[in-house]
N, C-alpha and C positions, 0 to 999 in steps of 0.2 A: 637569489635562492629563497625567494620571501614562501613559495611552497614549501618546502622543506622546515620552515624556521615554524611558520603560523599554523601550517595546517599537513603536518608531515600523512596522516591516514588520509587527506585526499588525494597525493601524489599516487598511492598503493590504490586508492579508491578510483582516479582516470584511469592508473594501468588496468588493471583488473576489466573495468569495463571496455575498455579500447579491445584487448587479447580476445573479450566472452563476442564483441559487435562482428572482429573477423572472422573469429570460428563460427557464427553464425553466418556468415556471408559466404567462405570459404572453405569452409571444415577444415581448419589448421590441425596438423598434427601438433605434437604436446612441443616437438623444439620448434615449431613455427609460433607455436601460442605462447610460449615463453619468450620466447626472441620479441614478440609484439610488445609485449608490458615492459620487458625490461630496454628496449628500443623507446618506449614512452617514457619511462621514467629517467631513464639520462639525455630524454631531450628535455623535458622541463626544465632537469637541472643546468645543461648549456643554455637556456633560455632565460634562464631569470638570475645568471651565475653573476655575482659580486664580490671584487676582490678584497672586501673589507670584513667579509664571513668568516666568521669564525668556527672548525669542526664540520662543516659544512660535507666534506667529502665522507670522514666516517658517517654520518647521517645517510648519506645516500647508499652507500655501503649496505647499512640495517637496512635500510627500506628495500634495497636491492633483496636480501637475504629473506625479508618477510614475502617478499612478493614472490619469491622461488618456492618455498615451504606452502603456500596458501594455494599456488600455482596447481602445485602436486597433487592436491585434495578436491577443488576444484575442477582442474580437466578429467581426472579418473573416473568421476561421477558423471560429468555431463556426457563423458564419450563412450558413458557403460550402457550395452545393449539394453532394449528393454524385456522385462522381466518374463520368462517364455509362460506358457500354457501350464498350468497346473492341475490334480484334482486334488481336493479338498475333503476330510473323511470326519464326520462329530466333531466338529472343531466348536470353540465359544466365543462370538462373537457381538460385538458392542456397537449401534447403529452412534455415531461420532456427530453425520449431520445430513438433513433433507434438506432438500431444497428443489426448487420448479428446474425443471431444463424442457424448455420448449413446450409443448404441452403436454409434456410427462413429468413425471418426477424422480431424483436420482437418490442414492442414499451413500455415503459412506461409511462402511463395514468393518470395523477394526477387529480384525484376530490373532491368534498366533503364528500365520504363515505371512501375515500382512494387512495392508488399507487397501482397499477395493473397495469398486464401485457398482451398484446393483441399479437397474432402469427398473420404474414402476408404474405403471399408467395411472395407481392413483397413491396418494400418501398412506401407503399399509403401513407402515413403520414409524415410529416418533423417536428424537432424541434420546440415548440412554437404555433403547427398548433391548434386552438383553436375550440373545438366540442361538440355541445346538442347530446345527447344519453339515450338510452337505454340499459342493458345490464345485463348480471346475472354471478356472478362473482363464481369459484370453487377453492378450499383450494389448495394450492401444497402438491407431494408428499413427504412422507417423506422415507430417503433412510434408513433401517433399519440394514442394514450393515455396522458396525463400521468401518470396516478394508478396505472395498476401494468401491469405486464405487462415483459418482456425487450426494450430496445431493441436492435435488433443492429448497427444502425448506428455508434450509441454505444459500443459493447462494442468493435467493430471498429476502429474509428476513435480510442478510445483508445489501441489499440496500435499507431494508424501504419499501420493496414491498411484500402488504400481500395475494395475490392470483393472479391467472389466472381471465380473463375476456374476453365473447363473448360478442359485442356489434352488436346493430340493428339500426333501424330507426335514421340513423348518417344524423345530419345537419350541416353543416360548418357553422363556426362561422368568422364576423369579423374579420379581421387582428389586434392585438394590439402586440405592442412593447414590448418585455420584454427579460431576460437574456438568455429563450434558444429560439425564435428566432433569436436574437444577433449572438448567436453559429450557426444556422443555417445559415444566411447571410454569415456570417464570410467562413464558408464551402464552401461555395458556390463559394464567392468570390477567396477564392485558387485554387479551382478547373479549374475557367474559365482564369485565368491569371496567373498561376505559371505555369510551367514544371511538371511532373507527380512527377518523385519523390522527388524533392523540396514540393511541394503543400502534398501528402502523409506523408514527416517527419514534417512540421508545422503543419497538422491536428492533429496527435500524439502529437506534445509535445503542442499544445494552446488548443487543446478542448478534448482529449483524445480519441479521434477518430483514428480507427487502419484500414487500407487500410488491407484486406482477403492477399493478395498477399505477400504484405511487411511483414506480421506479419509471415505468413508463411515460408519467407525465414529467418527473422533473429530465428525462431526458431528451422531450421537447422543450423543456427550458434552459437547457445546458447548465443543471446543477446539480445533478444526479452523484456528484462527491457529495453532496451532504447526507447522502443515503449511506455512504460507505464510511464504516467506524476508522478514523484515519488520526491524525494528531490536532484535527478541527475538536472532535468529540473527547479526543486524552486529556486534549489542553484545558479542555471545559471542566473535566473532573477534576484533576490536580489544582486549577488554577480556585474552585471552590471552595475543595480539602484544604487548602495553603491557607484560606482567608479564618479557618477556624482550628487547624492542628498546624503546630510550627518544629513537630521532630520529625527528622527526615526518615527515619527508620519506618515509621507509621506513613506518611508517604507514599515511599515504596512499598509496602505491602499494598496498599489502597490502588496503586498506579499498577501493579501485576495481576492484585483481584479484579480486576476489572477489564485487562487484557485477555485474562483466561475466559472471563465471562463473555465476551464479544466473541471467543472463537479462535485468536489469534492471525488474526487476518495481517497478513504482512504490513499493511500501511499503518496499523497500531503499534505492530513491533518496535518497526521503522522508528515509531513514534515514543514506543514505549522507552526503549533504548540511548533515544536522546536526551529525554527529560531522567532520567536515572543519570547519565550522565553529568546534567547540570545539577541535578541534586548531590552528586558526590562531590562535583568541583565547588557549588555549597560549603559543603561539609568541611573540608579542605583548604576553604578561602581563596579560592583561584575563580577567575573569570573566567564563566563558559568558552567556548571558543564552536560559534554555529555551524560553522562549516566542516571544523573538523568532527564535532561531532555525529552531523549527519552523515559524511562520509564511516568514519568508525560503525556505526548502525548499519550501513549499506555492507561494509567489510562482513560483521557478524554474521549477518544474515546470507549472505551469501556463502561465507565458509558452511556454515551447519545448513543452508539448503540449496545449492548452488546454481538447482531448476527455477529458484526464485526470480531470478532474471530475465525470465520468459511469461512474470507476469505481470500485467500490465497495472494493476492496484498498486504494483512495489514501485513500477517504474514511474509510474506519477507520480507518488509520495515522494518517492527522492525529488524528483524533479521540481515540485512545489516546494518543497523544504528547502531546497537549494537555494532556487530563485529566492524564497524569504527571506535566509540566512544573508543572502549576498545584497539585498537592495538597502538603502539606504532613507535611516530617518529622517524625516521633514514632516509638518504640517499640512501635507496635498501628498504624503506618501498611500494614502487609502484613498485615492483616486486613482494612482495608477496600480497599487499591485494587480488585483484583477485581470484588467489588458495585459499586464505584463506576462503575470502566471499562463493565461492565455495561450499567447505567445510564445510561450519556450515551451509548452505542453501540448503544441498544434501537433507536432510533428508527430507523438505516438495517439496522443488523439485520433486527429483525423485519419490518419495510415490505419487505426486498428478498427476505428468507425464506419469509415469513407468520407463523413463529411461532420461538421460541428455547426450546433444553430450559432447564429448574431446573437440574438439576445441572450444571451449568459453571457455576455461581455457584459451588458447593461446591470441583470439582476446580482450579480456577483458585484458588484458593488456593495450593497447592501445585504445582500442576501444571508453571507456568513453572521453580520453581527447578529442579525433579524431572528436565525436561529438558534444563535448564541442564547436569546434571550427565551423564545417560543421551547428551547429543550429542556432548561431551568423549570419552566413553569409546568411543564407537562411533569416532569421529575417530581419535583416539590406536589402536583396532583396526586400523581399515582403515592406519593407517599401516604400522604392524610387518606385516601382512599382505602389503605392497605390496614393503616391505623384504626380506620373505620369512625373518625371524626366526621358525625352529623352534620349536614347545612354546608361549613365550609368547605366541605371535598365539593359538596356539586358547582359552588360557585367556581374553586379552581380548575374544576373539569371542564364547565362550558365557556371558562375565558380560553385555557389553552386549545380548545376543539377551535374556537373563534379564531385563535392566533393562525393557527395552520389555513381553516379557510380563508382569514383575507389574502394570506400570500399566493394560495389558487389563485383569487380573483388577479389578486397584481400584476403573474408572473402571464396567467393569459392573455391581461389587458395589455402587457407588452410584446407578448409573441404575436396579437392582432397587428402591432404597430410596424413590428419587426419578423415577418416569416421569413426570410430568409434563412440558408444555407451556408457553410462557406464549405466547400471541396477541398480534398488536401490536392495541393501543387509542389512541385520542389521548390520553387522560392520562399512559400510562407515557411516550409521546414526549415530551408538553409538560413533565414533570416532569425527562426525563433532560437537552434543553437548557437547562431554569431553573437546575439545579446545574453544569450546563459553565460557563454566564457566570458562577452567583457562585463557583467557584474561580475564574475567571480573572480576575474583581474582585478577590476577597481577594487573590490575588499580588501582585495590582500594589499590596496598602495600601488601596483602595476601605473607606471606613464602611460598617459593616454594612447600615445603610440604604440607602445607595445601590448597594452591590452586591444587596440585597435587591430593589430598586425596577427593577433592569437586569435579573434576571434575572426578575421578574414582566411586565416589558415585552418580551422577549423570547418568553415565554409567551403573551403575547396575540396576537403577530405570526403564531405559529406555527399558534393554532389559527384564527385570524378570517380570517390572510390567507394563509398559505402550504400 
């Protein structure tokens, strides 16, 4: 019962995703999507069951009891219609966030009927721009095809946003201060005083904001996570803040201001959520515990957005955080995580892609530390920059513009060597989950066999039935 004992929130954390994978596959009613998790969770516990446990059974008990309660909250939201057709009369509304969609641009509209989504063919609107309107809002579609294609329903509604929306009679509104003008000044201000691609990588890792070009290229380089503010860029902050504030209390403020600041993009949450975590067990004198933590973060987030599961930023984070959590240190362990991560991440990769380059096996080797150090420097520029320090801003500005361009050169000189493709197939999928479950076996102590035996069973689920 080593689940149960070491990592009791990822027991509630497979069910939960086992029940959300069938009702997507089958539209389970609520006693068939109950019956699924709780059908998972008392087979892990026949599966890992030892007669030397102690309290063992009330633990599965609770766990059963949470997963009923979470269950409830959960299915009601994801199997509630979408939101019908509205009109909209003087309402005041707050643009939350713009951003490119295809060669238009979209905005998101926060008011008091709701978040809606407005199409623009050119950026009218900015962060924070404050507006009386009019408007009559229509349901998104929903994509009826399991097996591939863009839901947009799902896309939308993971961020809280429950329709499309045409507005009219638009009167601008007073200027007042608030977080996503904040983000918008902030833009603003990179833009007019950094170097291009300096100002483009701090837009990505402080507000989550992706330059079309940049994003484009690193994802012919297959590194295009480094554009998405995730627990690469949390870890960066906190791991900074630690080296000069040592109260936890100041921490967490620092590790939330700066989650708000990015947007709250779930793979931060994700992120955010863990390391808050390991700062309480800090606090507390308890050794984090990686696994359950991430799970726990995965649990959260799904309870308060339950559409989160349908988005593909979250389901990587987990999936990455997992695999880190579960691999094992050595001295040649940052040689393989990369391939590894890879690996266990083909499967919603290339299904949501169609295909992943080769060389991001290669530059993901290096690539994370590389920008580890290239975000620092750009940071510390824009800072003196801001402070308006003579001489030294420009030198820190033209070293970090330099840092960004050699990686260009690098990351091309290897997509010259390595064009290739790789296509998603079901074996590279079935293969990339069979090694998720057996690290997550091994961590927990699982014999080779029966991690060998979990993660060949998970291999047959995937391709026979999921």
């Amino acid at each position: 019962m080593r689940f149960l004992q070491k990592a009791p929130a990822l027991v509630i954390f497979i069910s939960l995703i086992s029940g959300l994978i069938l009702y997507d596959k089958f539209n389970l009613s609520f006693a068939g999507f109950l019956s699924v998790m709780i059908f998972v969770a008392v087979g892990i516990n026949f599966f890992t069951y030892e007669r030397d446990q102690k309290n063992i059974f009330k633990i599965l008990f609770a766990v059963i009891f949470l997963i009923i309660i979470i269950s409830i909250r959960i299915y009601f939201v994801i199997s509630s219609p979408n939101p019908e057709a509205k009109i909209i009369k003087n309402e005041i509304g707050i643009f939350t966030l713009i951003r490119s969609w295809g060669r238009n641009y979209v905005g998101v509209l926060n008011s008091e009927s709701g978040n809606f989504v407005i199409k623009m063919p050119f950026a009218n609107y900015v962060e924070g721009m404050r507006i009386k309107f009019n408007g009559i809002s229509r349901p998104f579609k929903n994509n009826n095809n399991k097996n591939s294609g863009f839901d947009e329903a799902k896309y939308w509604r993971a961020k809280n946003v429950e329709g499309w929306i045409n507005i009219y009679n638009v009167e601008d509104l007073p200027e007042k201060f608030n977080l996503y003008r904040m983000r918008y000044l902030i833009s603003r201000w990179l833009n007019i005083n950094l170097p291009d691609l300096c100002a483009s990588y701090l837009k990505a890792a402080l507000l989550g904001e992706r330059d079309l070009n940049l994003n484009n290229n690193h994802r012919k380089w297959g590194t295009s996570h480094l554009l998405a503010v995730s627990g690469f860029h949390v870890g960066i902050i906190i791991l900074c803040a630690g080296y000069f504030i040592k109260n936890n209390l100041i921490l967490s403020f620092i590790l939330w201001a700066y989650i708000l600041l990015t947007g709250c993009a779930p793979s931060a949450l994700r992120a955010g959520i863990m390391l808050q975590a390991g700062i309480l067990s800090r606090s507390i004198w308890r050794k984090p515990s990686g696994l359950n933590n991430v799970s726990l973060a995965g649990i959260i987030l799904l309870i308060h957005s339950p559409f989160i599961y349908w988005d593909i930023g979250w389901r990587l984070s987990i999936l990455a955080a997992v695999t880190l959590t579960s691999f094992g240190n050595n001295k040649f362990s940052w040689l393989l995580i990369s391939p590894i991560i890879s690996i266990t991440t083909f499967d919603q990769v290339a299904f949501t892609f169609g295909k992943i380059p080769a060389v991001g096996i290669i530059l993901n080797l290096f690539a994370p530390l590389y920008f580890s150090f290239g975000f620092s420097i750009a940071s510390i520029s824009a800072l003196i920059k801001f402070l308006k320090v003579p001489f030294i801003a420009d030198i820190f500005l033209i070293s970090s513009e330099g840092i960004f361009k050699l990686y260009e050169i690098i990351a091309n000189y290897f997509l010259n060597l390595i064009p290739f493709e790789i296509d998603y197939n079901n074996f590279l999928a079935m293969f990339g989950n069979g090694i998720l479950i057996f690290l997550v076996c091994n961590k927990l102590g699982f014999s080779r066999w029966r991690a060998f035996f979990m993660s060949t069973f998970v291999c047959f689920l995937n391709y026979y039935i999921i």
